[in-house]
C-alpha positions in Angstrom: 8.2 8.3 3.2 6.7 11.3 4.4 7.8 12.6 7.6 4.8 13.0 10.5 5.7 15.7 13.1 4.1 15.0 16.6 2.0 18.4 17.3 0.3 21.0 16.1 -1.3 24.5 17.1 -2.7 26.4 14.7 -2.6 30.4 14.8 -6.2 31.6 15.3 -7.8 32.9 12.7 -9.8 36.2 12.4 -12.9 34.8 11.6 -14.8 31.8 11.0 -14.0 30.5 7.3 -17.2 28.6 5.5 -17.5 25.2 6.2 -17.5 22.5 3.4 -21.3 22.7 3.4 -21.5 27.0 3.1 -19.5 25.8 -0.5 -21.7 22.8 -1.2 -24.3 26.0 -1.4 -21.8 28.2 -3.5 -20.8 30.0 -0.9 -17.5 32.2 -2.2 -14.3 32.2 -0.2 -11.5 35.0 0.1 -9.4 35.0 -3.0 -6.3 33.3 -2.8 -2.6 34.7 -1.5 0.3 35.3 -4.3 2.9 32.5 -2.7 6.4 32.8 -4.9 7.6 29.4 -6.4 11.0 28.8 -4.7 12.2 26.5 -8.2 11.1 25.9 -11.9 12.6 22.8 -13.1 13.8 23.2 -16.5 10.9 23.4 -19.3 10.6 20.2 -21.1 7.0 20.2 -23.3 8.0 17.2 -25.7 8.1 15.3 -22.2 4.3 16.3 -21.2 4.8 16.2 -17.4 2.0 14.9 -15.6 2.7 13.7 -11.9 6.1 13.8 -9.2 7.0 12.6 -5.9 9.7 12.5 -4.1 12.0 10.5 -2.8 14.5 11.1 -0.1 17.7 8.8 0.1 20.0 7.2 3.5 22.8 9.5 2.0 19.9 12.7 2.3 20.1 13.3 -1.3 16.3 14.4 -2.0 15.1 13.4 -5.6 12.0 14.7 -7.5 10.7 12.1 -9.7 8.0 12.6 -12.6 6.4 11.0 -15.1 6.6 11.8 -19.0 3.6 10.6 -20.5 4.8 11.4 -24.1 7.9 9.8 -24.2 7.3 7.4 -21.8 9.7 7.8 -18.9 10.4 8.9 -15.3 12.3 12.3 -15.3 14.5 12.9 -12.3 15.4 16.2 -10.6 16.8 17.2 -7.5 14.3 17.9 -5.2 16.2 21.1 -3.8 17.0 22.6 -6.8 15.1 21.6 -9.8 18.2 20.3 -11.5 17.4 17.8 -14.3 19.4 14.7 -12.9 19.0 11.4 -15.1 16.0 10.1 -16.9 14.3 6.2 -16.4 12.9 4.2 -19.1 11.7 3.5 -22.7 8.5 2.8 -24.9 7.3 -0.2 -24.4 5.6 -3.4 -22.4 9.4 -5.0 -21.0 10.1 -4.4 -17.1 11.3 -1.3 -17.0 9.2 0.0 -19.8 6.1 2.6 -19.5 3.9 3.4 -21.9 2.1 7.0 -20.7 3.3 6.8 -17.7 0.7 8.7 -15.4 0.5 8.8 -12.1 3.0 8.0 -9.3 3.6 7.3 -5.3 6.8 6.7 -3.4 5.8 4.7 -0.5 9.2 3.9 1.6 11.8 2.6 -1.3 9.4 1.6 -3.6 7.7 3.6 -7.1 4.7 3.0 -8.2 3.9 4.0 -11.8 0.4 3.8 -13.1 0.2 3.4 -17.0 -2.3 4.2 -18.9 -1.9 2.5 -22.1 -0.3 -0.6 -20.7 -3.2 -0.8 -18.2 -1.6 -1.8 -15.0 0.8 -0.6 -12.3 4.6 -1.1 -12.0 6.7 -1.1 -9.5 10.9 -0.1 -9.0 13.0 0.1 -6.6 14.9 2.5 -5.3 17.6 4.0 -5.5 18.7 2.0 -8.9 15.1 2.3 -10.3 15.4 -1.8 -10.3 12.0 -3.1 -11.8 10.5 -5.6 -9.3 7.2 -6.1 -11.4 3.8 -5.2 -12.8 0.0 -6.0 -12.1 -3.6 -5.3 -12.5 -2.7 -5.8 -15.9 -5.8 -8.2 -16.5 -8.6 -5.6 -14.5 -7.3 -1.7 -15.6 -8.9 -0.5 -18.8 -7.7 3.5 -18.9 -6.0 4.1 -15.0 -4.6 7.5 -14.3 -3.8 8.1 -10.6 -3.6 6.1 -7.3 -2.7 6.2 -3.5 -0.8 3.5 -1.5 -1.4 3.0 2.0 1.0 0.9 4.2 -0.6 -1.7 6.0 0.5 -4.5 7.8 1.9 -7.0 5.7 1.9 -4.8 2.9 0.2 -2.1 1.4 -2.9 -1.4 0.0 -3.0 0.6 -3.3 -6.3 2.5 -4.8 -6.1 2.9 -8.8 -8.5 5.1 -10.4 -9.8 4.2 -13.6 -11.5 6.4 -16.1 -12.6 3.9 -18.5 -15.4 5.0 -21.1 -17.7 3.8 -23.5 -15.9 4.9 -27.0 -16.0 8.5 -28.9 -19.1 10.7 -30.1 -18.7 11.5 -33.3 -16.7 15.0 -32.2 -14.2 12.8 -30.8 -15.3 13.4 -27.1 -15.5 10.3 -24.5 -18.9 8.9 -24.1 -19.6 8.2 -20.0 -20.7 5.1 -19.4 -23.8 5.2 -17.4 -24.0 5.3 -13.4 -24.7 1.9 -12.7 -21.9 1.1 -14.8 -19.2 3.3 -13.3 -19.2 0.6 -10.3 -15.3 0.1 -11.1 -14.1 3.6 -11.1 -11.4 2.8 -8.6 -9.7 -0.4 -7.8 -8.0 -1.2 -4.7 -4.9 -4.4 -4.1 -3.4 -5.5 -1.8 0.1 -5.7 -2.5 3.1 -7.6 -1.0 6.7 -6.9 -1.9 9.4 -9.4 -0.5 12.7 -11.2 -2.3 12.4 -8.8 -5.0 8.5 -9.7 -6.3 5.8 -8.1 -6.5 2.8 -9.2 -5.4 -1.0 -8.1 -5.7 -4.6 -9.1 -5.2 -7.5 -7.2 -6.5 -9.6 -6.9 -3.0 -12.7 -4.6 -4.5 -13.8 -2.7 -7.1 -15.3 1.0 -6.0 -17.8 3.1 -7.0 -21.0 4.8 -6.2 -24.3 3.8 -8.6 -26.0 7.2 -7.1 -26.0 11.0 -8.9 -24.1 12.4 -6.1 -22.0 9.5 -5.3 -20.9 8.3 -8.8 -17.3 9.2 -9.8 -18.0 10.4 -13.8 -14.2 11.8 -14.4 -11.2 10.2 -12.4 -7.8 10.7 -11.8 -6.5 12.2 -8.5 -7.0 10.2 -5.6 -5.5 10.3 -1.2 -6.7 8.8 1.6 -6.0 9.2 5.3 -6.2 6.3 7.3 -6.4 8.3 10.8 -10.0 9.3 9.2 -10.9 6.7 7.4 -11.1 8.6 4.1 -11.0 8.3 0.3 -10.7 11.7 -1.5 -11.5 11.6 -5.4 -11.2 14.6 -7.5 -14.2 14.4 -9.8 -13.1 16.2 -13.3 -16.9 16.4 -14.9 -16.6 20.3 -15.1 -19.8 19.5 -16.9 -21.6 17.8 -13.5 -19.2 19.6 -11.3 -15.7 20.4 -9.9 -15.7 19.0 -6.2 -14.1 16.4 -4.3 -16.4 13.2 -3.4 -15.4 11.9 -0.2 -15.3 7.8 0.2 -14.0 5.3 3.1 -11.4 3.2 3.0 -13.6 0.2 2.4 -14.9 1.7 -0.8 -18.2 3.1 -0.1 -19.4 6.8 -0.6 -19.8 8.7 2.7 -22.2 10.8 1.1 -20.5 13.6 1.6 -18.9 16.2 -1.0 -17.0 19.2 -0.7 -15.2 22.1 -3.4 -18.2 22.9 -5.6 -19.0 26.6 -5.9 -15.6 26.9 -4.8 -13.4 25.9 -7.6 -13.8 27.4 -11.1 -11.6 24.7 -13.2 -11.1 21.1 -13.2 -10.7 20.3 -9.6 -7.2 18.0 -9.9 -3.8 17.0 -7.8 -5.1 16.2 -3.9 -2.6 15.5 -1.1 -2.4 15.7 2.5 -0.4 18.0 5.2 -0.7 16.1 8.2 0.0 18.2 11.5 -0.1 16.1 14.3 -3.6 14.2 14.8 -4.8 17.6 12.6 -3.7 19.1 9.1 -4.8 20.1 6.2 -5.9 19.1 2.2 -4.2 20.5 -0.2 -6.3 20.7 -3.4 -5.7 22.1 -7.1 -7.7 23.7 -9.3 -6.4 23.4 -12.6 -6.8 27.0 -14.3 -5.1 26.6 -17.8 -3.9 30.3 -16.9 -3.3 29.8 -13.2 -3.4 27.4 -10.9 -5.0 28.0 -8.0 -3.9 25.9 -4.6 -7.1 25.4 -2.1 -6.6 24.1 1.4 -9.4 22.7 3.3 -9.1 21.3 7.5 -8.2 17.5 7.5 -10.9 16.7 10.1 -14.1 19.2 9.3 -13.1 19.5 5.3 -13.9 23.3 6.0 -11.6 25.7 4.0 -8.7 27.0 5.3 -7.4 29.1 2.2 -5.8 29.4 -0.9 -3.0 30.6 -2.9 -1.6 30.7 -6.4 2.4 31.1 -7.6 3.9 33.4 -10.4 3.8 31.0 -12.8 2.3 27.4 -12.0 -0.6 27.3 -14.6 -2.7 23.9 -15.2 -1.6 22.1 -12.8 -2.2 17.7 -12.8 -0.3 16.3 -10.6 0.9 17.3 -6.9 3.1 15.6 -4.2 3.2 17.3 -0.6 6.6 16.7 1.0 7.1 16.1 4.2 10.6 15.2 4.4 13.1 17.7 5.9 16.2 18.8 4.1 18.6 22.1 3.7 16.0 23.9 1.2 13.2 22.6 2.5 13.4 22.2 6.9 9.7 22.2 6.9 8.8 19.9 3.4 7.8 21.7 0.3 4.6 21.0 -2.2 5.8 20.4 -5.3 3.1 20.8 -8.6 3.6 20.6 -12.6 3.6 23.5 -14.9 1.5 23.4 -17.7 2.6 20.2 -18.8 6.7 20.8 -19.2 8.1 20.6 -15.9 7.6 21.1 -11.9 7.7 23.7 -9.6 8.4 23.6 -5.8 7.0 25.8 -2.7 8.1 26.3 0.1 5.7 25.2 3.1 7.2 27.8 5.5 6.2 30.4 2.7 2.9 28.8 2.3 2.0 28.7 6.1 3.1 32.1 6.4 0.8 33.7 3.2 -2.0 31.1 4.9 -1.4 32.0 8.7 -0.7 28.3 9.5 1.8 27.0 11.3 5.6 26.3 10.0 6.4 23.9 12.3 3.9 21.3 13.9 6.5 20.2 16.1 6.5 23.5 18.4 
């Protein structure tokens, strides 16, 4: 679980960034800061990384767990180092089984895996990677990311699903049309006790309107203290932007990111910083990726920053968990398919003028 630190006082800034509407207008921000990668986890491209999280243990050990959507597995490193550790899993439909594994959450001692091609969410526990059970399996048709959110007597999870109508004749996905991508996200309530899981399918989420409707899915957060969806929306051919929902499932009406990012907008997390914080949002350059943060509360941008090496990015997990490498949490992001990298937040906040510690 990620680790919330009780203040926060930003450093002032020079001048006033754009706000989230200045970039709704394709207004241009400063380019972004060179921030060094503080680990590469070894390069595994047969794997074809797609998402981590991490996990940190009673004993402190701090594990980096991602999925393999080619051979169908978790991959585990340490979360400090980058060291390959031990890998989870085989193809197929058993417990325990994945097949493409895609996106992940670690929500207290509990994994959630969403797979693609078994069409529904499974869930271990850790730290043996015991398989407690699977659902959705009846309501998914192509699911890619999600976001749990603890709730009393449970959690509630958010799975997006980028479902389509077939292939064009060059092989391309057909989008179904708006009224029918009413289902692009699918929230549960789910209850884990005694070892079983589970989970009942409270609504199905999407917008019927042109700005509202979520064409391309995969990366989804929320922040309860908001009441707020985010959904990457991956149509580079409508736009690259972040569509910005409620908890209850409806479009806010607002959007933020376009004229701002130049690739497939991807991987969203949040930093939180007392009652403040900030987005952290990807833009998945197949040369570079490029790391954009925007204010929690106003959505204005804050800044960006790319590594030396991190190039098209999916998946990110934002770490807020303290350990010897990391006292102040690290982001960690995939590289280009074959493994992870990790940065440092106090290197980050420094390139970003933000502040290390929220807790002074």
């Amino acid at each position: 679980m990620a680790l919330v630190l009780s203040a926060c006082h930003p450093a002032p800034r020079s001048a006033t960034p754009p706000t989230a509407a200045d970039l709704a207008e394709g207004a241009t921000a400063a380019p972004p800061k060179l921030v060094a990668e503080a680990f590469l986890t070894p390069m595994t491209p047969a794997d074809n990384i797609d998402s981590p999280a991490s996990w940190r243990g009673a004993d402190g050990q701090l594990w980096l767990i991602a999925t393999a959507k080619a051979t169908d597995k978790l991959v585990v490193y340490d979360g400090q180092t980058g060291k390959h550790l031990r890998d989870i899993g085989s193809t197929g439909t058993a417990l325990g089984q994945f097949d493409r594994p895609n996106g992940i959450a670690v929500q207290d001692d509990l994994v959630f895996i969403v797979e693609r091609d078994n069409h529904r969410v499974q869930v271990l526990q850790l730290p043996d990677f015991k398989p407690l059970g699977v659902f959705a399996g009846n309501d998914l048709r192509k699911p890619y990311g999600l976001w749990v959110n603890p709730v009393q007597g449970g959690y509630d999870l958010y799975v997006t699903d980028s479902y389509d109508d077939g292939e064009d004749a060059a092989g391309n996905d057909i989008l179904p049309a708006l009224e029918r991508l009413n289902e692009r996200v699918r929230r549960y309530h789910v209850n884990v006790e005694g070892g079983t899981v589970q989970a009942k399918l409270v609504r199905s989420i999407g917008d019927s309107s042109p700005k509202g409707a979520l064409r391309v899915v995969e990366s989804i957060w929320g922040d309860p203290a908001n009441d707020r969806l985010l959904i990457a929306e991956e149509d580079e051919t409508y736009a690259s932007e972040f569509k910005v929902y409620n908890l209850a499932g409806d479009f806010s009406g607002q959007t933020f990111g376009r004229g701002l990012f130049k690739a497939q907008a991807e991987g969203v997390m949040l930093r939180t910083c007392g009652d403040g914080g900030w987005w952290i949002t990807t833009e998945q350059g197949k040369e570079r990726s490029t790391f954009h943060l925007f204010d929690r509360k106003t959505l204005a941008p804050v800044g960006s920053f790319h590594g030396n090496t991190v190039a098209n990015t999916d998946g990110i997990w934002n770490s807020q968990q303290v350990s010897a490498r990391f006292p102040q949490g690290a982001l960690y992001a995939v590289h280009d398919d074959q493994g992870v990298v990790a940065f440092d937040w106090r290197d980050i906040a420094t390139a970003l003028s933000l502040p290390q510690d929220c807790g002074k």
